[in-house]
N, C-alpha and C positions, 0 to 999 in steps of 0.2 A: 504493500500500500504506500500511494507518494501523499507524503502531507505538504498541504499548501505553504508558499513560504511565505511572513508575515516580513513586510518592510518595515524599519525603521523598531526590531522587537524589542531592542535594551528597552525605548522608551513603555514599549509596553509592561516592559515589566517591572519598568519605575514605578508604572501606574499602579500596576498590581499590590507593589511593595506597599504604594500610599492607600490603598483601599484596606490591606491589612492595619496599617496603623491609624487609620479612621477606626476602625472596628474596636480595635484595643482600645483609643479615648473613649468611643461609648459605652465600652465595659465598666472602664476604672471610673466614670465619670456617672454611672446608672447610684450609686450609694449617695453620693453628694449631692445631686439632682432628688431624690426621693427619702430623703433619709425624715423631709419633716413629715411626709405619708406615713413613713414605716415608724417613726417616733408614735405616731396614734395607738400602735398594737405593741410595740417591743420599745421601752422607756430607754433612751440612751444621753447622758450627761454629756457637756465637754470634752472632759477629761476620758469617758470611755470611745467619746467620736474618738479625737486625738490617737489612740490605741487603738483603734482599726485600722486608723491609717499606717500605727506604724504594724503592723502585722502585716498589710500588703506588702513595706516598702522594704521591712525584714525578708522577706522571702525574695520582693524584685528585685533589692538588690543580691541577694545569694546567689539567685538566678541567673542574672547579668554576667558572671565570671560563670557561672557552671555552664549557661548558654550558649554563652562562647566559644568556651572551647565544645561544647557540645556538637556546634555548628561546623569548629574545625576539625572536629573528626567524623562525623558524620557529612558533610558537606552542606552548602545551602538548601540544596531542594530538599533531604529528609529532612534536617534540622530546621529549617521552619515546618514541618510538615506538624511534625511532632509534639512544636512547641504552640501553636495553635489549636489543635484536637485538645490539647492538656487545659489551655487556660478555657477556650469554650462550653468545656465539660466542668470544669469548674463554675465559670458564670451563671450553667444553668440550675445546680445546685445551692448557689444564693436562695434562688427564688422558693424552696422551700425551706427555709428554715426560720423559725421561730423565737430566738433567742438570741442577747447580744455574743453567744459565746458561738453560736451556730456563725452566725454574718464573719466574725474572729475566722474561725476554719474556713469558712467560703472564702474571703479575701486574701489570705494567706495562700491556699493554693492557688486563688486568683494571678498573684502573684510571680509565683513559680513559675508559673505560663508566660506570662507577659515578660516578663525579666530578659529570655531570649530572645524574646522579637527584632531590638536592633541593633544584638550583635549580629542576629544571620540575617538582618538588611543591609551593616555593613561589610558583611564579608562576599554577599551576592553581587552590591553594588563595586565592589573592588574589584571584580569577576571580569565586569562590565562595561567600566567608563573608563577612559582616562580621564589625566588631571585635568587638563581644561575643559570637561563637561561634568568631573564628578562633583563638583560643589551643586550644578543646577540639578542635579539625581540625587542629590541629597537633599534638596528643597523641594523634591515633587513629592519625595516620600515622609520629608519628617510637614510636608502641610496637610500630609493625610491626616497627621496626630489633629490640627487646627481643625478641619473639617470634621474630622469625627467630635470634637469637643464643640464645637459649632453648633450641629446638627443635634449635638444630644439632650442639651435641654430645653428644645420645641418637640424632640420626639419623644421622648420619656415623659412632656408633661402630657401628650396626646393620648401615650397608650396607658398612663395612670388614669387620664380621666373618662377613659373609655372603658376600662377593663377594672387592673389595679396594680398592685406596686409591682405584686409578682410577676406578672407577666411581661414587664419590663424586660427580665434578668433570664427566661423562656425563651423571649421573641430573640433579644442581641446576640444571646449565647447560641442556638441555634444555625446564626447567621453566620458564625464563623465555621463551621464545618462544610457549607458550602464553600465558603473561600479556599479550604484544603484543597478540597478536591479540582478548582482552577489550577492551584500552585501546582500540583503533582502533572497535569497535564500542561504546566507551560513551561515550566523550568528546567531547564539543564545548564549546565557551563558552555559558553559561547565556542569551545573547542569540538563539541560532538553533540551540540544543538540542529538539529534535521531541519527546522522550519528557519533557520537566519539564511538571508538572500545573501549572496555570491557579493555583490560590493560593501554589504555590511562586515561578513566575515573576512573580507580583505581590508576595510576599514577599524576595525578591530584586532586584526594580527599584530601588529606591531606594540601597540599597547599591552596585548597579552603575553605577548612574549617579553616587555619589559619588568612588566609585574611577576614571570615566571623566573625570569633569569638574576640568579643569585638569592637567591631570597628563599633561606634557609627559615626551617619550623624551629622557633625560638621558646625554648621553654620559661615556663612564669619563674626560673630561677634568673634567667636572663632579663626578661623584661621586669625585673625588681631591679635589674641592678642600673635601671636608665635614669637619668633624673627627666627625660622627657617623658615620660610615665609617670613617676611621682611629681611634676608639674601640673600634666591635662589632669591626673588623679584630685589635687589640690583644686585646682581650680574647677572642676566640676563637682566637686563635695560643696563649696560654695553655690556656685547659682542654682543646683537645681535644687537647693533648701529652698530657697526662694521661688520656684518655678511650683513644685509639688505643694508649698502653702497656699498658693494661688488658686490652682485650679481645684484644690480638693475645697477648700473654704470659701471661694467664691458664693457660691448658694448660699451656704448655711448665715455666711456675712447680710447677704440680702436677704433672707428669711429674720432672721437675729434681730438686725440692727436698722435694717431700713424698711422690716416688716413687708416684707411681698410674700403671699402667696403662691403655691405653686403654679400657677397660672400664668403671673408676673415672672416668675422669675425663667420661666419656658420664653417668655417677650423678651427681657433684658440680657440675661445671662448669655445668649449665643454671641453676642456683639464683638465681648472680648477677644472668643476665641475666632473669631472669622479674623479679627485682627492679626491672632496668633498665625494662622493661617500663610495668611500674606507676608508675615513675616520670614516665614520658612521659603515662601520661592523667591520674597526679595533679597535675603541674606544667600540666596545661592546663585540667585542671577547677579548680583552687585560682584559677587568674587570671582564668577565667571567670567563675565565683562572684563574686568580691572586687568585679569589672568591674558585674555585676547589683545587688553591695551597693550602689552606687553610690561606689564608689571612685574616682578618676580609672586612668586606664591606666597612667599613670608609678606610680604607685603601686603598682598590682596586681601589673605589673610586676617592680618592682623589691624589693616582697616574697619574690615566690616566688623571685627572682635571688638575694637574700642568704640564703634558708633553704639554698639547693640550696647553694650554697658552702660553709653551714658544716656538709656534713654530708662532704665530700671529705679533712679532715685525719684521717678515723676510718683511711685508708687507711696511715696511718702504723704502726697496730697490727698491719699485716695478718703479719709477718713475726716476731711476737713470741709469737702465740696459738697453741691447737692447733690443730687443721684443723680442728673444725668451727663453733669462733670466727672461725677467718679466711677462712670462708667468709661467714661475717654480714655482717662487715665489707667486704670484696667486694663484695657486696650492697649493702649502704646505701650505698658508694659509687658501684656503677653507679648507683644509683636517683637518688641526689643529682644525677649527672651528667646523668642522661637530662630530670631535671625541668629542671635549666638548659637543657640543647639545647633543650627547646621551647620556652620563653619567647624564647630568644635565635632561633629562627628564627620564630618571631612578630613579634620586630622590626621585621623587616625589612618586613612586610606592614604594621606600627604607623605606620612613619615615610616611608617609600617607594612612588611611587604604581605600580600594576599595570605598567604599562609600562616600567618599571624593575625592577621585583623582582627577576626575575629573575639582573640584570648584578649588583645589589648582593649580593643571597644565593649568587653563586656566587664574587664576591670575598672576601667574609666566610668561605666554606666553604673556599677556597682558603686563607687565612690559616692557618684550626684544621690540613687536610692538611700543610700546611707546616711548623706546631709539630709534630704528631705524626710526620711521617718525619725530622726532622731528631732530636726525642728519640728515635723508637725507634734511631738510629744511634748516639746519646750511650749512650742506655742497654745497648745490646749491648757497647758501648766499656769501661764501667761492671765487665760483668758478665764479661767475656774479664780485666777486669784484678785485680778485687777477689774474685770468685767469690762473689758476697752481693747479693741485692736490698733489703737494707735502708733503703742510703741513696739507691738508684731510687724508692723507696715513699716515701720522707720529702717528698721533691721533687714528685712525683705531687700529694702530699696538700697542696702549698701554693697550688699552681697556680692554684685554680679563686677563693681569695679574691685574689689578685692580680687577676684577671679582675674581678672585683667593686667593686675599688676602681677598676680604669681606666675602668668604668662612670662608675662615680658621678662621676670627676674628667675625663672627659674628653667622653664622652656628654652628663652632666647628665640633661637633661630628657628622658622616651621620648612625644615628638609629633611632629607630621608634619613636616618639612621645610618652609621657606617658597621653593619653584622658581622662583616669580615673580622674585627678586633676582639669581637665579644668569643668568636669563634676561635680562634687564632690563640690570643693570649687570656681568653674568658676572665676581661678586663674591660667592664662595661665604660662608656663615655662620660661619666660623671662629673 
C-alpha cells in the first residue's frame, strides 16, 4: 500500500504537538475553573487548594526528568504515546471521586502524565526543525498550552452548566485518547517517515545529519556537571513559580476577591490566556526573525528572554486596578510568560544534541514544576494567613527578571555545548 505524501509535514506535526498541549491546559486547568462547583459537595480550604496543587506539580515535576528520559529511550512517537493514554486515564478518574483526598490521587497521577509531554515535544521537535525554524515550532506548540487555557474556561463553564462538574473531567479526559491514536498514525523520525515529500526530506537532510553527527547520549552524571544546566535549571525554578501561581489561581482570585461566578469567570478568564497564546508564537517568530536578520542565536535569544521578563512586574498592579484593568495586566503577563517559555524551551534544542534533549528538557521542566508546587504551597500559606494576594503578586512579578539575570550570569553564552571534553577528559565546562 502507497500512503499519500503530506507536504510541508514537520508543520503538521507542530500542529499536532500544539493540539496535545491545548489538551493538557484543559486538563490541568478543568480543577481551577470548577473547583467553586465542586466546593458545593466536597469542602476544600486555601491551604488544602494550595496542596493539590502541589501534589500535581510533585509528581509533574518527577515526571519531567523520568519523561524525558522516558522519551529518550523509548523514542518520540511511543513516548508520547504512552505519556498521554496515562494522564487521560487519569483525568477521567477525577471525575469520580468524592473526596479532597480522592481529587489529591487524581491530580497527582494527573501529573505523572502530563510531566512528559514537553520533554517528548522537545525531543520530536529536535527531530525536526532546525535552528532557524525551531524557535517558531516551539511557538506553534507551546501556544497550544494558550489555547487550550483559553478555550477552557468558556468550555468547562458550558459543560458545568449543562450537565455538571463531573462530566467536565469524562468529556476532556476522553478526548485525549483520540489524540493517541493521531500521534501513532502520524509520527515517525523524518529519516524513515513514508509520507515526507522528496524536497522536504532533502530539505531536512542536512539538519539531520547535523543534529546526528557527534552528538553522543550524555548521561545525567554528565549533564550535572554543566553549569549551563544548572543555569536554564535556576532560572526556570524561578519563573515558572510564577507562571503555575497564575494560571492555577486565576479563577479562584476572580471567584474570591472580585466575586464572579462561574458564569463570569467562563466571560473573563479566557482573555488572559488567549494573551498567553500569542505570546508563544510571538516569542518564536521574534527569535526566528532576529535568527534570519542574521543575528547570532545568543542574541536572538537573549532579546526576546529580557523583553518577556520585563513585561512580568506589570503583575504587581494586578491587585490595585479595576477588573477590567486587571484583567490587561493578567494578560500581558501571561503573554510575557509564555514568550519566555518558548525561547527557554528552544534552549534546550540550541545547546543540547537530539539524543539528549530530551533528559535535559525534562530536568529543566522539572526544576520550573518544583518552583511552582512548592510556591503554590507558600502562597496558599500567604493567603490562609494574611487574606490579601497582594504581596503573592508582588513576588510573582519579580521572578521572571531574577530568571534573567541567572541567565546572563550563569549560562552566559546560548551555543552548543563542547561533548567532546566531557567525553575525553569527563571534565564538564564549568
Amino acid at each position: 500500500m502507497i500512503l499519500k505524501r503530506i507536504p510541508n509535514l514537520r508543520w503538521w506535526i507542530a500542529g499536532l504537538l500544539a493540539t496535545a498541549s491545548a489538551l493538557a491546559y484543559v486538563d490541568r486547568q478543568t480543577l481551577p475553573v470548577v473547583i467553586g462547583e465542586i466546593q458545593k459537595t466536597i469542602p476544600i480550604t486555601d491551604q488544602q487548594y494550595g496542596n493539590l496543587q502541589f501534589m500535581f506539580l510533585l509528581a509533574y515535576g518527577v515526571m519531567y526528568i523520568g519523561g524525558g528520559k522516558l522519551t529518550d529511550m523509548l523514542g518520540a512517537r511511543w513516548g508520547y504515546f504512552v505519556i498521554i493514554v496515562w494522564w487521560s486515564a487519569a483525568n477521567l478518574m477525577q471525575g469520580a471521586v468524592s473526596s479532597v483526598f480522592g481529587l489529591g490521587v487524581g491530580l497527582f497521577l494527573l501529573g505523572l502524565g502530563e510531566g512528559g509531554a514537553f520533554p517528548a515535544a522537545a525531543k520530536a521537535i529536535s527531530e525536526w526543525f532546525s535552528a532557524k525554524e525551531r524557535s517558531l515550532a516551539f511557538g506553534i506548540f507551546n501556544a497550544g498550552s494558550g489555547f487550550g487555557a483559553t478555550i477552557a474556561p468558556p468550555l468547562i463553564a458550558a459543560i458545568v452548566l449543562r450537565l455538571n462538574w463531573r462530566w467536565v473531567f469524562f468529556i476532556t479526559g476522553a478526548t485525549g485518547f483520540v489524540w493517541a491514536v493521531c500521534w501513532l498514525g502520524l509520527y515517525y523520525p523524518p529519516a524513515r517517515h513514508k509520507r515526507l515529500t522528496d524536497p522536504e526530506r532533502d530539505f531536512l537532510t542536512e539538519a539531520i545529519h547535523a543534529r546526528v553527527a557527534g552528538s553522543p547520549r550524555l548521561s545525567w552524571t554528565d549533564l550535572f556537571r554543566l553549569r549551563q544546566v544548572w543555569g536554564l535549571v535556576a532560572a526556570r525554578f524561578c519563573s515558572d513559580s510564577a507562571w503555575f501561581f497564575l494560571i492555577f489561581w486565576l479563577p479562584k482570585y476572580l471567584a474570591d476577591v472580585r466575586h464572579l461566578n462561574i458564569k463570569s469567570i467562563g466571560y473573563f478568564a479566557w482573555i488572559p490566556y488567549a494573551l498567553a497564546s500569542l505570546g508563544s508564537l510571538l516569542g518564536g517568530w521574534l527569535s526566528g526573525y532576529l535568527v534570519k536578520r542574521r543575528l547570532s542565536i545568543d542574541a536572538s535569544r537573549k532579546i526576546c528572554l529580557g523583553i518577556s521578563a520585563a513585561c512580568m512586574p506589570l503583575s504587581l498592579l494586578i491587585t490595585v486596578s479595576p477588573l477590567s484593568v486587571t484583567i490587561v495586566f493578567f494578560s500581558l503577563a501571561m503573554l510575557g510568560h509564555q514568550c519566555w517559555s518558548t525561547i527557554m524551551q528552544t534552549l534546550t534544542a540550541d545547546m543540547f544534541p537530539s539524543s539528549s534533549v530530551g533528559s535535559v528538557a525534562g530536568l529543566i521542566g522539572a526544576a520550573g514544576a518544583f518552583g511552582g508546587m512548592l510556591f503554590n504551597v507558600f502562597a496558599g500559606a500567604l493567603l490562609t494567613a494574611y487574606h490579601s494576594y497582594s504581596i503573592v503578586f508582588a513576588i510573582t512579578g519579580l521572578l521572571h527578571p531574577l530568571g534573567f539575570i541567572i541567565i546572563l550570569l550563569v549560562v552566559r553564552k546560548i551555543t552548543p555545548v563542547i561533548y567532546l571534553k566531557i567525553y575525553e577528559t569527563k571534565v564538564a565546562p564549568i
